[in-house]
N, CA, C and O atoms as CSV, one atom per row, in Angstrom:
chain,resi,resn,atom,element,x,y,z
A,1,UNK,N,N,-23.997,5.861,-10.972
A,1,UNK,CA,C,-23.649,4.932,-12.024
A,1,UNK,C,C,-22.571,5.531,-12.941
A,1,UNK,O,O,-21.498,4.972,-13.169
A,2,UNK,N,N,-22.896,6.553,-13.378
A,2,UNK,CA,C,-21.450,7.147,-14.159
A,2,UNK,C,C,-20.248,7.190,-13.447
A,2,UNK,O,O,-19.215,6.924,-14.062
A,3,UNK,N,N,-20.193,7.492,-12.199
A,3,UNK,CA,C,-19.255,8.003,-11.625
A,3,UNK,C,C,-18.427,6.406,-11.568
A,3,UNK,O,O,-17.206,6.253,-11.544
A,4,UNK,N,N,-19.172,5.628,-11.558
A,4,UNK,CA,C,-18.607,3.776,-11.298
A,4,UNK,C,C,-18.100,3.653,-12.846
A,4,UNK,O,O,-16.974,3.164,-12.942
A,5,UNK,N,N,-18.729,4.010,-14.068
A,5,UNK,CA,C,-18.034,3.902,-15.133
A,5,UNK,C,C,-17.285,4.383,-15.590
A,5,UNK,O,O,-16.866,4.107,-16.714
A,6,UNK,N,N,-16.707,5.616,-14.574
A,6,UNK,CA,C,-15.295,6.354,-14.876
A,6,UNK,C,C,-14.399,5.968,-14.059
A,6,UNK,O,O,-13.250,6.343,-14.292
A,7,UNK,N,N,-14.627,5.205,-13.000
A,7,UNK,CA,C,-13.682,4.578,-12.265
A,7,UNK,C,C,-12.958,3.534,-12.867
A,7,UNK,O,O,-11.739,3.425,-13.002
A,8,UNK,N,N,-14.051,2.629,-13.283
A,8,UNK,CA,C,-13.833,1.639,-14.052
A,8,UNK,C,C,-13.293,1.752,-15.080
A,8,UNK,O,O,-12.521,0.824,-15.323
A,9,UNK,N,N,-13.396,2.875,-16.177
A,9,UNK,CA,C,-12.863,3.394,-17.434
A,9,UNK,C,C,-11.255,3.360,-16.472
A,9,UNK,O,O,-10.646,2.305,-16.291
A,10,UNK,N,N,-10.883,4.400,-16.064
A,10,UNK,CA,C,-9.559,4.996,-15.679
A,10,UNK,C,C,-8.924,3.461,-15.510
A,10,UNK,O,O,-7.960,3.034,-16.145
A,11,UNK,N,N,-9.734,2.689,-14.444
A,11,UNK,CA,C,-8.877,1.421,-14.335
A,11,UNK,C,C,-8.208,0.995,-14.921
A,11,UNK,O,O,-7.014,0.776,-14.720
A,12,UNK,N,N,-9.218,0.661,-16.292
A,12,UNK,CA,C,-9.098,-0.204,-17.093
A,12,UNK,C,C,-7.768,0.295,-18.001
A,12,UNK,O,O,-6.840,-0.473,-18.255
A,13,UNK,N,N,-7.818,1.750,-18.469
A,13,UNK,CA,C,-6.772,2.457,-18.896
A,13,UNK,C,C,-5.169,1.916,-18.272
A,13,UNK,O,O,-4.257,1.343,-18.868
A,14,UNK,N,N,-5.303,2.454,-16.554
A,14,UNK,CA,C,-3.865,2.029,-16.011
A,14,UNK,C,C,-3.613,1.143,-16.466
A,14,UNK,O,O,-2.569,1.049,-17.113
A,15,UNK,N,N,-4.671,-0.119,-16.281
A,15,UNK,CA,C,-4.211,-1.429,-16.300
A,15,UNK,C,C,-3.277,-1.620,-17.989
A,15,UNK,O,O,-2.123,-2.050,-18.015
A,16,UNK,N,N,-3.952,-1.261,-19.116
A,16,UNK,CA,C,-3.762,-1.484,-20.016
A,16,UNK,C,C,-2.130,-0.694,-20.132
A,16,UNK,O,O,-1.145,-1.339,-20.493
A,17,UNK,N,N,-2.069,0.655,-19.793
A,17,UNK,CA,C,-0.895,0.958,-19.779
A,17,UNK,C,C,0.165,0.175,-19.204
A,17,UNK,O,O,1.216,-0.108,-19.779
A,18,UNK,N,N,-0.211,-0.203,-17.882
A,18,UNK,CA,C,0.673,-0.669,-17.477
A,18,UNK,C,C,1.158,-2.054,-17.740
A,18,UNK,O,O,2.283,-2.362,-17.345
A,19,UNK,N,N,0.433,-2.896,-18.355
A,19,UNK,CA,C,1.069,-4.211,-19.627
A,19,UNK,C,C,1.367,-3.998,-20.701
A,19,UNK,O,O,1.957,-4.881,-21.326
A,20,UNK,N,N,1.078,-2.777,-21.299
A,20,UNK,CA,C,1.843,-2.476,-22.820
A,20,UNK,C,C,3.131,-1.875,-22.361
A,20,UNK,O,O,4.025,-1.764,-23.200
A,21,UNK,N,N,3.336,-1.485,-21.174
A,21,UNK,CA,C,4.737,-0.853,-20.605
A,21,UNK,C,C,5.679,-2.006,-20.257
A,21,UNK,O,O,6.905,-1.935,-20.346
A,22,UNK,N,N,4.857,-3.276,-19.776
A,22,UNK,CA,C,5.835,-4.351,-19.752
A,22,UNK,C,C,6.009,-5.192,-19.989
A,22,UNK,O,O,6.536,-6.143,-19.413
A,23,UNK,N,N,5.341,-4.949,-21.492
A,23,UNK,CA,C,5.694,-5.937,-22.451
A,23,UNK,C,C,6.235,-5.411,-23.417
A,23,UNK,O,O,6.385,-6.151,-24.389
A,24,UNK,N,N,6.610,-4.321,-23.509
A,24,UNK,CA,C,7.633,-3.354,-24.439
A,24,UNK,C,C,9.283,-3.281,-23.567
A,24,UNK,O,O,10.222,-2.709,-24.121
A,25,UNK,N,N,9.371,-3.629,-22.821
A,25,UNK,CA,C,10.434,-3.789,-21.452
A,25,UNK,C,C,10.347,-4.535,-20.738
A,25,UNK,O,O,10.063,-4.085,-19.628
A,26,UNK,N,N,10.464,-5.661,-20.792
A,26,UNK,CA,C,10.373,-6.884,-19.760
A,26,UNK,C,C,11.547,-7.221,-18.899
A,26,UNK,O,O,11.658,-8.073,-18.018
A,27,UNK,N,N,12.445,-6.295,-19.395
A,27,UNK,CA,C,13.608,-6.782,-18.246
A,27,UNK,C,C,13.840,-5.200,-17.369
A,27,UNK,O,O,14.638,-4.866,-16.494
A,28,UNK,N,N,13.153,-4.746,-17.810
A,28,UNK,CA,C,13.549,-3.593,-16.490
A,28,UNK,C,C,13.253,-3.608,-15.486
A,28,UNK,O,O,12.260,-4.265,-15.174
A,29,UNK,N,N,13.914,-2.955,-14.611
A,29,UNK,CA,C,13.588,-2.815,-12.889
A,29,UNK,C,C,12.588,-1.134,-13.166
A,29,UNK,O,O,12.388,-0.434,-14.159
A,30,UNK,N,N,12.219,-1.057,-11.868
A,30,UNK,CA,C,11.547,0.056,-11.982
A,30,UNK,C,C,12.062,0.767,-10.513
A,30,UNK,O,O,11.936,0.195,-9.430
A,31,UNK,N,N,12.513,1.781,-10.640
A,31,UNK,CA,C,13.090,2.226,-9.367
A,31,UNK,C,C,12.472,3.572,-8.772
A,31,UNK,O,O,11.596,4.144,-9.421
A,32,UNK,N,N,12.841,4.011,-7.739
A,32,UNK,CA,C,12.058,4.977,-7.212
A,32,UNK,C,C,12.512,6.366,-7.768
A,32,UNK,O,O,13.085,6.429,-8.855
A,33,UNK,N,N,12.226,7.598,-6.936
A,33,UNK,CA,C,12.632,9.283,-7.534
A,33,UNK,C,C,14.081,9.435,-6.920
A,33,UNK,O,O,15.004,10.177,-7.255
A,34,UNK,N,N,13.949,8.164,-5.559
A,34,UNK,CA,C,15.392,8.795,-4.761
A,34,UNK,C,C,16.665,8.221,-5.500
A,34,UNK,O,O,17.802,8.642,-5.288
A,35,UNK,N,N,16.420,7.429,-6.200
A,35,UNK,CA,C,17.522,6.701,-7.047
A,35,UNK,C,C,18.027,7.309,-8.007
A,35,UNK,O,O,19.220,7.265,-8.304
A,36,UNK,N,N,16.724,8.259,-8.882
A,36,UNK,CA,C,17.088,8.659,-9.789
A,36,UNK,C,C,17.225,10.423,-9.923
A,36,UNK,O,O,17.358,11.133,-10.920
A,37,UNK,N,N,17.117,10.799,-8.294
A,37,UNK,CA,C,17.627,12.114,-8.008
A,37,UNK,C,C,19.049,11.243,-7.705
A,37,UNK,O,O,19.700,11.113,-8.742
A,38,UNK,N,N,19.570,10.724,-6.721
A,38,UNK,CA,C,20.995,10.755,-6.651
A,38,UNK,C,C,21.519,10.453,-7.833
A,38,UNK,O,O,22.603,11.027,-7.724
A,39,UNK,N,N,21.524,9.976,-8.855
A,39,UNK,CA,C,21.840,9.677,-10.158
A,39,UNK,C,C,22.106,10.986,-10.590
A,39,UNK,O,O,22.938,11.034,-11.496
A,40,UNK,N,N,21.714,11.911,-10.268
A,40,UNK,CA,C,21.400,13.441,-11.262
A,40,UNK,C,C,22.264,14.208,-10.784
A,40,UNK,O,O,22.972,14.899,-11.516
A,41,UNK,N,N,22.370,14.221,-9.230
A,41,UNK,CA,C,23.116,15.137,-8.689
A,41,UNK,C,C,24.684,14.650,-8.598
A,41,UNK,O,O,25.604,15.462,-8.497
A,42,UNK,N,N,24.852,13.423,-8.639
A,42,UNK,CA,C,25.818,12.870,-8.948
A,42,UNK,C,C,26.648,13.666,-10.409
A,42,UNK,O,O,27.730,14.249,-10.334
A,43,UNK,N,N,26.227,13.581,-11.058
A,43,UNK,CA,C,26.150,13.936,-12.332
A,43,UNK,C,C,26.451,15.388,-12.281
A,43,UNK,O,O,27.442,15.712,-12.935
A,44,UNK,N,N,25.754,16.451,-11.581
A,44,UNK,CA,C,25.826,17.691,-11.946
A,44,UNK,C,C,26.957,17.789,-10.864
A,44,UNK,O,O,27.939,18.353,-11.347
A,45,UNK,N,N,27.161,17.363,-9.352
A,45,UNK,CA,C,28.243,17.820,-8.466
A,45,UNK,C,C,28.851,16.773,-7.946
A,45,UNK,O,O,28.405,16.324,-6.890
A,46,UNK,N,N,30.042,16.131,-8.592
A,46,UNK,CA,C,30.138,14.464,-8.160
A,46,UNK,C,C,30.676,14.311,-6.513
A,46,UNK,O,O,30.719,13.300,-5.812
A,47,UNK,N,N,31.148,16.045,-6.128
A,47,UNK,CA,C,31.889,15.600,-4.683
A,47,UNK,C,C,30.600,16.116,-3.829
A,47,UNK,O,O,30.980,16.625,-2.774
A,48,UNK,N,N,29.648,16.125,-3.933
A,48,UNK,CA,C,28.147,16.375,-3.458
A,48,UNK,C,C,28.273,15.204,-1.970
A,48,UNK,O,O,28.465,13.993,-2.080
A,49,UNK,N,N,28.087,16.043,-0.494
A,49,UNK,CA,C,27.700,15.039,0.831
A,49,UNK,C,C,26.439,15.447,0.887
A,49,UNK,O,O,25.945,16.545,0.630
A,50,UNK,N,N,25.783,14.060,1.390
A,50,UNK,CA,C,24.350,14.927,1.714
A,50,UNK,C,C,24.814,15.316,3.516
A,50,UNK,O,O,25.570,15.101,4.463
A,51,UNK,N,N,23.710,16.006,3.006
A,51,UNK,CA,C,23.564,17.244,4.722
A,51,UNK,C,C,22.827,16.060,5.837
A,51,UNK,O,O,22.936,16.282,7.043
A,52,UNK,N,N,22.166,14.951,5.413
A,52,UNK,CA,C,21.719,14.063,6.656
A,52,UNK,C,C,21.794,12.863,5.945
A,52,UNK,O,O,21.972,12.758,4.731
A,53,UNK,N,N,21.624,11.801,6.903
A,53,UNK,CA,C,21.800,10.687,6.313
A,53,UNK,C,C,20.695,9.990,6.909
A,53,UNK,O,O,20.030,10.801,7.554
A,54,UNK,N,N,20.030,8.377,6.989
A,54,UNK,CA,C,18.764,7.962,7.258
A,54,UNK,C,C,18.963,7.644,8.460
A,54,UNK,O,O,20.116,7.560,8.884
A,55,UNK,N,N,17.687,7.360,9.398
A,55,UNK,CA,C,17.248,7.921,10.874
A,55,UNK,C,C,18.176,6.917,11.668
A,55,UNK,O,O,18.331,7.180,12.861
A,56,UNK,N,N,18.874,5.695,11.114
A,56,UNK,CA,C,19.574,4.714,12.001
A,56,UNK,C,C,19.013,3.407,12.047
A,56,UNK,O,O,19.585,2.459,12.585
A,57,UNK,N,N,17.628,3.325,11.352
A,57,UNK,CA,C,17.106,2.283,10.191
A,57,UNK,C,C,17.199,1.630,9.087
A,57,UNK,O,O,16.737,2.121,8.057
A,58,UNK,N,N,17.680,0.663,9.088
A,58,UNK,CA,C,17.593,0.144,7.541
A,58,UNK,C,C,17.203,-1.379,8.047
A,58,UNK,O,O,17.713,-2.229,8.776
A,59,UNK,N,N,15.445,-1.175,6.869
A,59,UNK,CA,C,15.079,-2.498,6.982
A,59,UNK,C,C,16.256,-3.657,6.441
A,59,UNK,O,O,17.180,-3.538,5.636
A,60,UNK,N,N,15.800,-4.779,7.234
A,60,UNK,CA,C,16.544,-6.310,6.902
A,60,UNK,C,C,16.632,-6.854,5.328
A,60,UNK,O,O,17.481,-7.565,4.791
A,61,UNK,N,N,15.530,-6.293,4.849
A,61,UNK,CA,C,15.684,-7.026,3.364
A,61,UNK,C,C,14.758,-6.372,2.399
A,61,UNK,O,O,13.652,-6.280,2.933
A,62,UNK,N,N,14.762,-5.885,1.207
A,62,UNK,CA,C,13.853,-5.452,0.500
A,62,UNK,C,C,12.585,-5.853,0.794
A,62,UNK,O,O,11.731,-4.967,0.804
A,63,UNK,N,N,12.118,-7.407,1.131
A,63,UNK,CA,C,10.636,-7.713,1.109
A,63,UNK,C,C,10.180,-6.908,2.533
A,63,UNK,O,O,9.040,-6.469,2.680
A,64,UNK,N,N,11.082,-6.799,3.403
A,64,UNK,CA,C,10.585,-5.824,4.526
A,64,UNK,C,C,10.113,-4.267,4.058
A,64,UNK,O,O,9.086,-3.597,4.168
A,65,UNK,N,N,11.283,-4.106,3.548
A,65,UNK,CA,C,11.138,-2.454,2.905
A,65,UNK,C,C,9.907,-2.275,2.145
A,65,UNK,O,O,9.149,-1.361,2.469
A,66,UNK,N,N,9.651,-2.967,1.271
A,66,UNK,CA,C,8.485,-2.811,0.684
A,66,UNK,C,C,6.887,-3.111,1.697
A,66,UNK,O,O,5.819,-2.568,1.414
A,67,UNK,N,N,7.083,-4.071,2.860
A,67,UNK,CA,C,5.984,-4.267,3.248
A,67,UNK,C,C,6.061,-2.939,4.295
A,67,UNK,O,O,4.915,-2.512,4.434
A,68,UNK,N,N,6.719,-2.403,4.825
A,68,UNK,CA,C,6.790,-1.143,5.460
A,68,UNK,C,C,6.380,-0.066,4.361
A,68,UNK,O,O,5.687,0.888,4.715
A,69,UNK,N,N,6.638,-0.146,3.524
A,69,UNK,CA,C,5.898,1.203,2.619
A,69,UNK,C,C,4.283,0.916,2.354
A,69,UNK,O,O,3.477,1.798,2.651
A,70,UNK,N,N,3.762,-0.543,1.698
A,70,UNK,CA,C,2.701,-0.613,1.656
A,70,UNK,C,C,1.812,-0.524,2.893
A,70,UNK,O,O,0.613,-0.369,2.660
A,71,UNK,N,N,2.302,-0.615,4.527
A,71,UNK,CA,C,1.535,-0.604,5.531
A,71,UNK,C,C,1.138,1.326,6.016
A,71,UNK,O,O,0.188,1.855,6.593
A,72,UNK,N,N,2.449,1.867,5.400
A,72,UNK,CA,C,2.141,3.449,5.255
A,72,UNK,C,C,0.921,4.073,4.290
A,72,UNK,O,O,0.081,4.944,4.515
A,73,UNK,N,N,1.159,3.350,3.269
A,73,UNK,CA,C,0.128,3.540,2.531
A,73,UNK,C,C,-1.082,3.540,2.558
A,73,UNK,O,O,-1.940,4.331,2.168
A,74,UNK,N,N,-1.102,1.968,3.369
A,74,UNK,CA,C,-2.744,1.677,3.712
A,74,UNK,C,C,-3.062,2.697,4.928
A,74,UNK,O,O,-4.068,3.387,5.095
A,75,UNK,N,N,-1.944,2.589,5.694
A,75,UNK,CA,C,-2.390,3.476,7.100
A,75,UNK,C,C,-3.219,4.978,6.309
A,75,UNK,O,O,-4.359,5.359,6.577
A,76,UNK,N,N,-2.307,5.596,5.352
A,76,UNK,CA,C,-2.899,6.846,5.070
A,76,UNK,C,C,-4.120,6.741,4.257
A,76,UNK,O,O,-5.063,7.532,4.240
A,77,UNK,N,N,-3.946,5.464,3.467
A,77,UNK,CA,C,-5.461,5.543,2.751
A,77,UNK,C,C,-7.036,5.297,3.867
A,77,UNK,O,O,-8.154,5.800,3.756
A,78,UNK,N,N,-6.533,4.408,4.798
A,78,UNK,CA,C,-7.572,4.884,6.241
A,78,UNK,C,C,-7.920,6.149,6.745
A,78,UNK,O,O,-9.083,6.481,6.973
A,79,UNK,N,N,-6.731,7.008,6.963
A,79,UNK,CA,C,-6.970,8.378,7.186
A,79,UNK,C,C,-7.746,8.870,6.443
A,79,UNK,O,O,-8.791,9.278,6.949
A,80,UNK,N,N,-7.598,8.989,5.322
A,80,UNK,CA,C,-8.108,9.866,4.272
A,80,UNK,C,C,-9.703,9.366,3.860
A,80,UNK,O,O,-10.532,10.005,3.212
A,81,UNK,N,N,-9.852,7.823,4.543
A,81,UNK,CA,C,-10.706,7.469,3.861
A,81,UNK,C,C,-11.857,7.958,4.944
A,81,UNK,O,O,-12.990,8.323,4.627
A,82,UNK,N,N,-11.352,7.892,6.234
A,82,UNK,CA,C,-12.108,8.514,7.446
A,82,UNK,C,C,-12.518,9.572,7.160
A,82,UNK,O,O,-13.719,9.805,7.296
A,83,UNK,N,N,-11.745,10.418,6.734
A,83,UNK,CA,C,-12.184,11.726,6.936
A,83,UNK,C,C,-13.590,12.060,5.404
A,83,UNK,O,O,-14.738,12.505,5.378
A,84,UNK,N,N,-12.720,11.590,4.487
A,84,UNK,CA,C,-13.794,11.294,3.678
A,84,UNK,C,C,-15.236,10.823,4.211
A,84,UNK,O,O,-16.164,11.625,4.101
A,85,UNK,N,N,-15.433,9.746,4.698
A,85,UNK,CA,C,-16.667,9.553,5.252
A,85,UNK,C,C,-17.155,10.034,6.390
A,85,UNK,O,O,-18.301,9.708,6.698
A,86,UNK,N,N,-16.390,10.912,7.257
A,86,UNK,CA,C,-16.989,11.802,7.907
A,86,UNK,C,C,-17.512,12.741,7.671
A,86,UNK,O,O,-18.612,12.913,8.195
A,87,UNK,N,N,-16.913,13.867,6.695
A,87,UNK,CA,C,-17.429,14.905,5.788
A,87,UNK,C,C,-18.950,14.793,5.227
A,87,UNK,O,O,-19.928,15.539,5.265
A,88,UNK,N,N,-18.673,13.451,4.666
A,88,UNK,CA,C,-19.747,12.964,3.525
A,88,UNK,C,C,-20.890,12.472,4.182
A,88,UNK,O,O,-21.979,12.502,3.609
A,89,UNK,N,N,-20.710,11.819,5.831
A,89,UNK,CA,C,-21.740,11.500,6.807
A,89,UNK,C,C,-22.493,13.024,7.314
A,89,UNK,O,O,-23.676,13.317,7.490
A,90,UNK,N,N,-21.302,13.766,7.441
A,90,UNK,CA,C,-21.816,14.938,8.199
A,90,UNK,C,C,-22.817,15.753,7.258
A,90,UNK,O,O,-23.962,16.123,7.522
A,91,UNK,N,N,-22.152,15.914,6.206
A,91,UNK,CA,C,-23.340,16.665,4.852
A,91,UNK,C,C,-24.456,15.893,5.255
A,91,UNK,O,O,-25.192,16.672,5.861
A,92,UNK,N,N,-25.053,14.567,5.227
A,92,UNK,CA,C,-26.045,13.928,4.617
A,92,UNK,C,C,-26.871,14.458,6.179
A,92,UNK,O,O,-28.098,14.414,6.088
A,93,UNK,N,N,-26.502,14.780,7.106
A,93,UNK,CA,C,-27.316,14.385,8.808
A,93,UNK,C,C,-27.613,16.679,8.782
A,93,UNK,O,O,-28.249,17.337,9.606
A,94,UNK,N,N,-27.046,17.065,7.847
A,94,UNK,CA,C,-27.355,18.331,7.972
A,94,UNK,C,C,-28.966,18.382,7.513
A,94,UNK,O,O,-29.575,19.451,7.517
């Protein structure tokens, strides 16, 4: 039971942060680290090549791009969640 009311606490926290964040900024975009590393290095070395470039992929349209990241996500939160309940099966059968 506690452990459900700290889940729930933390939730509730993000959540709250994250509508006082956008309702203090309602017109911003929110962008990723890779945007705002090339932004930086730009900045510190402007004739900067990168050493590789992407695999010969580029999704069709942002709503792709994004549903390809959330299907990574879930894929790994399965992993993790497996192994989690294997661990946690295996303790209990000791």
């Amino acid at each position: 039971m506690k452990g459900e009311l700290i889940f729930v606490a933390l939730v509730v926290l993000f959540a709250a942060s994250f509508f006082y964040t956008m309702s203090m900024h309602p017109d911003s975009e929110f962008g990723g680290a890779d945007g705002e590393a090339e932004g930086v290095i730009a900045e510190i070395n402007p004739s900067y090549e990168p050493w590789i470039g992407n695999l010969g992929f580029e999704p069709p349209s942002g709503e792709i791009e994004s549903l390809l990241f959330a299907l990574q996500a879930a894929i790994g939160a399965v992993v993790i969640g497996y192994f989690f309940g294997y661990y946690r099966g295996k303790g209990q059968s000791d």
